[in-house]
LUMNUFI-685914 format. One record per residue (C-alpha): residue in three letters; x, y, z. Coordinates in nm, 3 decimals. Layout:
! residues N
   r       u       v       w
 ala       X       Y       Z
...
END
This chain:
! residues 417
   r       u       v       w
 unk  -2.570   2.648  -6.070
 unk  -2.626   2.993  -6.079
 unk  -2.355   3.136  -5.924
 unk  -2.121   2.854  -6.141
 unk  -2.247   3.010  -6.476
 unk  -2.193   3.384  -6.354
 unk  -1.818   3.288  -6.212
 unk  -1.794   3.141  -6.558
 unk  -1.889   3.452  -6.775
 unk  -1.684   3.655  -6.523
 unk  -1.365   3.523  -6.711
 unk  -1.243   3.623  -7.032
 unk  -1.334   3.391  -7.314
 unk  -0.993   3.215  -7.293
 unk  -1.038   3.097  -6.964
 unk  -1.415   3.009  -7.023
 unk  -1.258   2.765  -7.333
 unk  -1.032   2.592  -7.130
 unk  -1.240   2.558  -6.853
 unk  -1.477   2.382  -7.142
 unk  -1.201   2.203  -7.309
 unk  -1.160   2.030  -6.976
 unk  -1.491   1.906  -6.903
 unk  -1.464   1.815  -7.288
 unk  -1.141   1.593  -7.131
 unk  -1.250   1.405  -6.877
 unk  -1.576   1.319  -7.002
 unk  -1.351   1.185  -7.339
 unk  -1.101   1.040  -7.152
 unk  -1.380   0.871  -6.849
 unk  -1.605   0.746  -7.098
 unk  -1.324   0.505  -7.231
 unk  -1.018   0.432  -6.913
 unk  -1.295   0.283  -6.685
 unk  -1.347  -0.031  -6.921
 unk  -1.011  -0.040  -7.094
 unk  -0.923  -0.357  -6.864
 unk  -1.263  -0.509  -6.933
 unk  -1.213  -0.488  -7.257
 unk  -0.834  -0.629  -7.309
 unk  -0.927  -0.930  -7.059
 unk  -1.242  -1.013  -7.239
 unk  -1.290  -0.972  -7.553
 unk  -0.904  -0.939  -7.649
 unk  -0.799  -1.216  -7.381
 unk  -0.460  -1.089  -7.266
 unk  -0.299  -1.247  -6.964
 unk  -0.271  -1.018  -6.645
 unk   0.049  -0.930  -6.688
 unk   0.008  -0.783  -7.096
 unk  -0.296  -0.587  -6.908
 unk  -0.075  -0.455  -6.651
 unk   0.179  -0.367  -6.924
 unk  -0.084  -0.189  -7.147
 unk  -0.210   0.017  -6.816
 unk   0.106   0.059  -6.710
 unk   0.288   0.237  -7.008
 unk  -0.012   0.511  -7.011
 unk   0.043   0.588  -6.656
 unk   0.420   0.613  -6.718
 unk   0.392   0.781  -7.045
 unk   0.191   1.045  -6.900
 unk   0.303   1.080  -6.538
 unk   0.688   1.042  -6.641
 unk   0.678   1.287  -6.965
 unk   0.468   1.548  -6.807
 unk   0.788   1.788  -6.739
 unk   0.859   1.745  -7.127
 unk   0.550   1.844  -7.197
 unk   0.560   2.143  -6.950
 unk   0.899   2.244  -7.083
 unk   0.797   2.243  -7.407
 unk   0.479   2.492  -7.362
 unk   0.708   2.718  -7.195
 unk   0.948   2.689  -7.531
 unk   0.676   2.683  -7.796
 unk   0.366   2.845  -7.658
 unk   0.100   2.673  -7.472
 unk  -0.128   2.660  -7.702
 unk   0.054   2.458  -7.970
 unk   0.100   2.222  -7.693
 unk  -0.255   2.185  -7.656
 unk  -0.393   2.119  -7.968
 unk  -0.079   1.889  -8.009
 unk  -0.197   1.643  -7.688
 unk  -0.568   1.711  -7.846
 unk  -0.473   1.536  -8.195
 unk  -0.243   1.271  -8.027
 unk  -0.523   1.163  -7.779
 unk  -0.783   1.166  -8.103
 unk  -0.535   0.927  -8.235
 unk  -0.432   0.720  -7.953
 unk  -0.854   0.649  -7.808
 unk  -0.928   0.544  -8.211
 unk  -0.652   0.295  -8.235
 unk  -0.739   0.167  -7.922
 unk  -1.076   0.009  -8.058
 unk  -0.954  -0.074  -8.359
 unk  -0.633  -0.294  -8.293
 unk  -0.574  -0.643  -8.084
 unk  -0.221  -0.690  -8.132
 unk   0.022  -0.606  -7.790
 unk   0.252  -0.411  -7.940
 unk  -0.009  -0.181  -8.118
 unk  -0.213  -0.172  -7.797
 unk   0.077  -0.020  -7.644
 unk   0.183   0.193  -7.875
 unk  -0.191   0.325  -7.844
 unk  -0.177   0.345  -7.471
 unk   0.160   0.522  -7.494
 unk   0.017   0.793  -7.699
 unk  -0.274   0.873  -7.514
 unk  -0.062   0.910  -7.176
 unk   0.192   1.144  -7.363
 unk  -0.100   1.323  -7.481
 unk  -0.202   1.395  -7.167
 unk   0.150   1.492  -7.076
 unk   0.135   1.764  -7.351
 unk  -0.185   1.959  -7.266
 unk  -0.225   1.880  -6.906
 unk   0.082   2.139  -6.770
 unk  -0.036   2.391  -7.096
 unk  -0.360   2.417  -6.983
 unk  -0.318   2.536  -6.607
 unk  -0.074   2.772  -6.696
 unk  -0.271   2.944  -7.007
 unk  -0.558   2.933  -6.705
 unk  -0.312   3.085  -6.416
 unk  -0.145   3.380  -6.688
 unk  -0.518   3.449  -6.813
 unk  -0.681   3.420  -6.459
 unk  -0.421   3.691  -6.340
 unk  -0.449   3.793  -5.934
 unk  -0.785   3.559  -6.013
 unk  -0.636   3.224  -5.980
 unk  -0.729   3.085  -5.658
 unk  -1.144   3.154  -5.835
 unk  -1.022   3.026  -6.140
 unk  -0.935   2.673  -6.038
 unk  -1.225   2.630  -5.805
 unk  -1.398   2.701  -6.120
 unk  -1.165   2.413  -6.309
 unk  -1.200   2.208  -6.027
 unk  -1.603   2.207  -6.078
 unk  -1.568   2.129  -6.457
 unk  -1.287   1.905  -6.421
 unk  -1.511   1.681  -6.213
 unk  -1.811   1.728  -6.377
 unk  -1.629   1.563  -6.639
 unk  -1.506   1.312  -6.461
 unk  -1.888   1.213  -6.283
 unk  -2.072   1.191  -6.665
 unk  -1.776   0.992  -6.848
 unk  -1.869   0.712  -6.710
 unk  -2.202   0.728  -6.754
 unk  -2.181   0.755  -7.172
 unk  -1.900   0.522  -7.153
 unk  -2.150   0.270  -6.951
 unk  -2.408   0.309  -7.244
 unk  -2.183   0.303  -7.530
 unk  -1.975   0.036  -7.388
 unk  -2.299  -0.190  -7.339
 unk  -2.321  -0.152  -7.778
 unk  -1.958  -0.215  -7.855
 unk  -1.592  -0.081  -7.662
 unk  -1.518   0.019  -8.072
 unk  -1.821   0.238  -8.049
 unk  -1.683   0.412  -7.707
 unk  -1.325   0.472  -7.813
 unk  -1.475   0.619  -8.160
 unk  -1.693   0.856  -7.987
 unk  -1.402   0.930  -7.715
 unk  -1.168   0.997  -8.065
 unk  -1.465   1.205  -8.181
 unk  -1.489   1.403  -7.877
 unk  -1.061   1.474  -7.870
 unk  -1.130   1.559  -8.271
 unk  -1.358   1.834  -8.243
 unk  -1.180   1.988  -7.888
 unk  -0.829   2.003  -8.180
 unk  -1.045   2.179  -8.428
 unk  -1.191   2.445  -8.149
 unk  -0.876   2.489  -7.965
 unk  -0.692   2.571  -8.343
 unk  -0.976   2.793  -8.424
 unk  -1.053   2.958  -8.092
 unk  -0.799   2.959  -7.832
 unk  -0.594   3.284  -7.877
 unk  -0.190   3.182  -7.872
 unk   0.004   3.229  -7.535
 unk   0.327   3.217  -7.476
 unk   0.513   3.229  -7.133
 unk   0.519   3.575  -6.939
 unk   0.889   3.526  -6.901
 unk   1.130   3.433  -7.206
 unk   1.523   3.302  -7.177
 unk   1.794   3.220  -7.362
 unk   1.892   2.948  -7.136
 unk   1.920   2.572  -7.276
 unk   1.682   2.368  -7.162
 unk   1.887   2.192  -6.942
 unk   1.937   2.522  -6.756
 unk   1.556   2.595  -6.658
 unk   1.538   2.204  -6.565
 unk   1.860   2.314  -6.316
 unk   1.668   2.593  -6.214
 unk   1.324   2.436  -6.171
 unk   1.517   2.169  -5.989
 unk   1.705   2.411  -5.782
 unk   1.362   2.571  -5.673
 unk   1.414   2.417  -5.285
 unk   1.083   2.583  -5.149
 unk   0.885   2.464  -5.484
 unk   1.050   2.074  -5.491
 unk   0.946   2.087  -5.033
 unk   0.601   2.193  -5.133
 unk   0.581   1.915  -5.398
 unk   0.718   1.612  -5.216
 unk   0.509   1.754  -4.935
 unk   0.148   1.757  -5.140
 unk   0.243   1.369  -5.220
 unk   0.030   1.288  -4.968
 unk  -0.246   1.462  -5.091
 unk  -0.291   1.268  -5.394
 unk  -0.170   0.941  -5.252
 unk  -0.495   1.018  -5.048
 unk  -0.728   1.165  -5.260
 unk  -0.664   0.828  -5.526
 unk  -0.760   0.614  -5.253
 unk  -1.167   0.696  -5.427
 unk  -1.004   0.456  -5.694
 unk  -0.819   0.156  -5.532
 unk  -0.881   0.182  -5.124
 unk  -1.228   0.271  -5.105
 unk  -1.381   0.039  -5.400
 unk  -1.216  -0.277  -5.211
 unk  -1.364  -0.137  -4.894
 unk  -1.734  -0.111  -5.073
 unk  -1.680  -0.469  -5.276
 unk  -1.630  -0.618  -4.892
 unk  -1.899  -0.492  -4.710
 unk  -2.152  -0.486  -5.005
 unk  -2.041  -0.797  -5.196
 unk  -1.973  -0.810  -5.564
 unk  -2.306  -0.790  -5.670
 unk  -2.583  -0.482  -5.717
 unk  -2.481  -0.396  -5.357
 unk  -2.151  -0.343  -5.426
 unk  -2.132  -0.185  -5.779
 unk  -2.431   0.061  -5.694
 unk  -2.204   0.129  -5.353
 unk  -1.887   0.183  -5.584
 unk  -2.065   0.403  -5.822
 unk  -2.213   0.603  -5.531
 unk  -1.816   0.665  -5.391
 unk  -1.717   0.837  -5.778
 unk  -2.104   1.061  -5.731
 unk  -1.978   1.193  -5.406
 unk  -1.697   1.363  -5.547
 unk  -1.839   1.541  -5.895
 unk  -2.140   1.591  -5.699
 unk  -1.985   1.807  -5.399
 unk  -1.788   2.004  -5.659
 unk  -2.071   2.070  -5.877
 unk  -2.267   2.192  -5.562
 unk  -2.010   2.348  -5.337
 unk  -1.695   2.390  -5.487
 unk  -1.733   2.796  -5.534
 unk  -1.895   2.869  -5.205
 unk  -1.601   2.629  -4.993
 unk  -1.351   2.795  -5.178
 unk  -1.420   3.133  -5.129
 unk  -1.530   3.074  -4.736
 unk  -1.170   2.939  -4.674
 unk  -1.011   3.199  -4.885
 unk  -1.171   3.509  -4.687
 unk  -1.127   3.315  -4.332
 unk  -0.796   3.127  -4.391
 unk  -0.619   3.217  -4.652
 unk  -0.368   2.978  -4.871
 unk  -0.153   2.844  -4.652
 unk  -0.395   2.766  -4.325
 unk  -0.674   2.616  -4.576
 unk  -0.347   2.374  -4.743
 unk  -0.307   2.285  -4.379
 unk  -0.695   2.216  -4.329
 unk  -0.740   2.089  -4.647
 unk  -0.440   1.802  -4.588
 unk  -0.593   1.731  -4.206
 unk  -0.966   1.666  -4.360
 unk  -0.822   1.401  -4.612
 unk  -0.634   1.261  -4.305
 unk  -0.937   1.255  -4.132
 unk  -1.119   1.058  -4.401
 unk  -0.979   0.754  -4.352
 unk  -1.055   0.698  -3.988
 unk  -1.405   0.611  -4.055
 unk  -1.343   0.256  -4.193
 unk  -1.076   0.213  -3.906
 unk  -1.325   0.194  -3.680
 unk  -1.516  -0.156  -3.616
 unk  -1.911  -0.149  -3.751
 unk  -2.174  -0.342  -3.817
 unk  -2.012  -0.615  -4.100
 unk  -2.381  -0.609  -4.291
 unk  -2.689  -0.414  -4.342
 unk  -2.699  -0.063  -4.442
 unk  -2.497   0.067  -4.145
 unk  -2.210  -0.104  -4.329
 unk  -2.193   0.130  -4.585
 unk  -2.174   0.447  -4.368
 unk  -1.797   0.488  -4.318
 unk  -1.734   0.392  -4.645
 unk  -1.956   0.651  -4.763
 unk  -1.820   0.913  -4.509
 unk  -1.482   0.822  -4.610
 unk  -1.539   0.929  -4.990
 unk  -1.692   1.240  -4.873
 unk  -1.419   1.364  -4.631
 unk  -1.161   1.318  -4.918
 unk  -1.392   1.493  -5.176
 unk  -1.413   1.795  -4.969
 unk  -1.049   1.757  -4.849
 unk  -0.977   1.782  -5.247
 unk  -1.220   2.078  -5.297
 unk  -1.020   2.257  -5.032
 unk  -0.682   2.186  -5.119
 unk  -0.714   2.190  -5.491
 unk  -0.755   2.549  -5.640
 unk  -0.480   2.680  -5.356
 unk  -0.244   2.421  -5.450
 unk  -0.267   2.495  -5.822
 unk  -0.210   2.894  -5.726
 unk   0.068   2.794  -5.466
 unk   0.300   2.657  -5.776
 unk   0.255   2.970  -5.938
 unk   0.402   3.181  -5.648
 unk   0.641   2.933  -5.547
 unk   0.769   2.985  -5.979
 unk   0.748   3.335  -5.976
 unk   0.575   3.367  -6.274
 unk   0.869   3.211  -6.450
 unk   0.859   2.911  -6.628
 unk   0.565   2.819  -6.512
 unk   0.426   2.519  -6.712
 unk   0.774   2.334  -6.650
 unk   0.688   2.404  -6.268
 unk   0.364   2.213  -6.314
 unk   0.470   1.923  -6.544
 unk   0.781   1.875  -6.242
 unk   0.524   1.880  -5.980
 unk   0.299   1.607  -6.147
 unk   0.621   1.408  -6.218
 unk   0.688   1.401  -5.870
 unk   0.321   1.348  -5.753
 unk   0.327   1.049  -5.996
 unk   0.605   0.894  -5.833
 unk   0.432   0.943  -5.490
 unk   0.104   0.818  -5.641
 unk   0.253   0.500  -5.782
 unk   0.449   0.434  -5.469
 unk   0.172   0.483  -5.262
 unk  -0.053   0.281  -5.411
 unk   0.190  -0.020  -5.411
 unk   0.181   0.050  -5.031
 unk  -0.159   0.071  -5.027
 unk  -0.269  -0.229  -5.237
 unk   0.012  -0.471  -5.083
 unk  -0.137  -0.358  -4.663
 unk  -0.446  -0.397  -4.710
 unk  -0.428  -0.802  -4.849
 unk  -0.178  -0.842  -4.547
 unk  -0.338  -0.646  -4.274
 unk  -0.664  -0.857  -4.339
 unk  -0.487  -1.138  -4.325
 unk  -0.319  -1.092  -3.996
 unk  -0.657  -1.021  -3.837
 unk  -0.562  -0.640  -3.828
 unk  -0.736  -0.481  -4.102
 unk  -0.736  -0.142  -3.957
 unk  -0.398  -0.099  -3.974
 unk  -0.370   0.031  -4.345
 unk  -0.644   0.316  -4.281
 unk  -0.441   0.435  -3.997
 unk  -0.135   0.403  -4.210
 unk  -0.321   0.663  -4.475
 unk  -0.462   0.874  -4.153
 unk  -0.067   0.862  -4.033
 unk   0.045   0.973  -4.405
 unk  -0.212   1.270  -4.427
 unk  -0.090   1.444  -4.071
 unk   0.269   1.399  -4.196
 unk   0.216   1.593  -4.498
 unk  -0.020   1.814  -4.288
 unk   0.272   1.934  -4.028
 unk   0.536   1.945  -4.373
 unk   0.311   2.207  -4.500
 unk   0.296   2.384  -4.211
 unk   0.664   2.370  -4.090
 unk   0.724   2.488  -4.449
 unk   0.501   2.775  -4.346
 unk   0.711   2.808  -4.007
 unk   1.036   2.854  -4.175
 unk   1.165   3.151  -4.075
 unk   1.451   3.249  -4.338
 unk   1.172   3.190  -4.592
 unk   0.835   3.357  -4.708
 unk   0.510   3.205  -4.668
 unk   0.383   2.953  -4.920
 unk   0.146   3.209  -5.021
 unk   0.300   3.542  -4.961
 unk   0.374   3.549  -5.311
 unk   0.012   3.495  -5.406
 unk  -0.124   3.787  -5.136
 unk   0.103   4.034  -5.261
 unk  -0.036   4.005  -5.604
 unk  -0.359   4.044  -5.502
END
């Protein structure tokens, strides 16, 4: 914790806002999501498929607007973009808890996935142009916040939920209220570090046109297709061997520790070990083959009760949580080089775009093998399929690497610093 708080006051104040604002985030934003489809099934009684709907037009109003929301914090200053998906989230998480209608419920869930669309691409690239030749130490240092965030959410949301949902999406409004009013009173305005006259359809052409930056991003697909497994893969896995009683939920809630836990502990020391030893490209590489690795555990037959049970479950979570804590602060500084400091939120809101896709994809894949692997009497079949997924992406990244006619995925980044 020590060394946390004096990475934290090494940054200017900027930096030390945002990297605030986005613990303020995620504990907002985790305090409410996790019992959103509690809530519309039970007390609101929608049929599965109005559920799916309401779940379904956040994702896509957040994953599928995110280069909008990058293009315009390139346009208007990253800042305004900020406090703007601030406001629309205090909005969207009050009318959630407040309405039982469908088409207000979406409308709701629409506007808290665009707001998310708005301030998630503004706020890495007001942290990478503050950060400077500091970036890679920056997002390690996001990366601890961002899960901290994500690893007490739940835990409010738990306690507040138990008194009324209304209760947690007021308090979740409450939180997004006060993070508008600090951002317009605090956060000093940004703009890009590069300015055109091109149309907007231009820099899309040109973002689009990026070959090395679109390789890297269909090649990191993998990563998060892996990394979400902590949500759909590995709960299933725990509810299975566990059961769906205290077992199992104190074995799911043990999966989500692992992660904020690791990051809060180790996030700063693992970063800057495979900085000195490997640099960005070889710790991508490593990074990608850990999360591979991750999902060989459950592969493997064991014990199908006791405590033994749990153990490659467990392992599993905390192969991908370190896999993430290697890959994610190089990955975020690898999309800066790969933009050349131009137009650099509309680099990150097309790279989330695309690793939505993957995501969505993926987990259709995932979801749809692992109900017919078990049923064929093969059930190991799917975390092979993941393992197989992780070494492809692995070897991409590293025949990008390879390619002779171009630089380095990071040579950009070393010559900066």
């Amino acid at each position: 914790m020590t060394n946390i708080a004096r990475q934290f006051r090494s940054f200017d104040r900027p930096v030390q806002l945002l990297l605030l604002n986005q613990f303020s985030i995620n504990v907002g934003f985790y305090m409410l999501m996790p019992y959103l489809a509690v809530h519309l099934s039970g007390e609101l009684a929608l049929a599965g498929w109005a559920i799916g709907l309401v779940l379904g037009v956040r994702n896509f109003s957040q994953q599928g607007m995110f280069l909008i929301g990058g293009t315009l914090a390139d346009r208007l200053g990253y800042k305004p973009l900020i406090v703007a998906g601030c406001a629309l989230r205090t909005a969207g998480f009050g009318l959630l808890g407040f309405v039982d209608t469908l088409p207000a419920l979406i409308i709701a869930s629409a506007a808290t996935g665009f707001a998310g669309a708005l301030f998630n691409p503004a706020v890495r690239a007001y942290v990478a142009n503050d950060a400077g030749p500091r970036r890679v130490e920056a997002f390690a240092l996001f990366n601890v916040f961002y899960q901290t965030g994500i690893l007490v959410g739940p835990l409010i949301g738990l306690v507040l939920t138990g008194v009324d949902f209304s209760l947690t999406c007021a308090v979740a409004a409450v939180v997004f209220a006060v993070l508008t009013v600090l951002q317009i009173r605090s956060l000093p305005a940004r703009k890009a570090t590069t300015r055109t006259d091109s149309s907007v359809l231009e820099d899309w052409r040109g973002v689009f046109g990026n070959r090395r930056f679109v390789l890297f991003a269909v090649a990191m697909i993998g990563s998060y297709v892996l990394s979400f497994q902590i949500y759909l893969a590995l709960p299933l896995e725990a509810r299975r061997v566990a059961g769906d009683g205290v077992g199992g939920t104190v074995l799911v809630a043990a999966l989500f520790a692992v992660s904020g836990v690791l990051a809060i502990v180790g996030q700063l020391r693992v970063t800057g070990w495979f900085r000195r030893r490997f640099g960005t490209d070889r710790s991508l590489v490593i990074g990608m083959l850990l999360m591979a690795a991750a999902f060989l555990p459950p592969a493997l037959p064991t014990p199908s009760s006791g405590v033994v049970a749990y153990v490659p479950v467990l392992l599993s979570a905390t192969l991908v949580a370190f896999g993430t804590m290697v890959v994610f602060p190089f990955e975020m500084d690898t999309i800066v080089a790969l933009s050349g400091d131009r137009l650099v939120a509309t680099h990150y809101g097309l790279y989330n775009t695309v690793v939505g896709v993957g995501i969505l994809a993926g987990n259709l894949f995932t979801g749809t093998a692992l109900d017919l692997a078990r049923a064929a009497g093969v059930p190991a079949l799917p975390w092979l399929a993941l393992t197989a997924l992780g070494l492809f992406c692995a070897w991409s990244l590293r025949a990008l690497n390879r390619v002779s006619a171009v630089e380095p995925v990071g040579a950009l980044t070393r010559r900066k610093q």
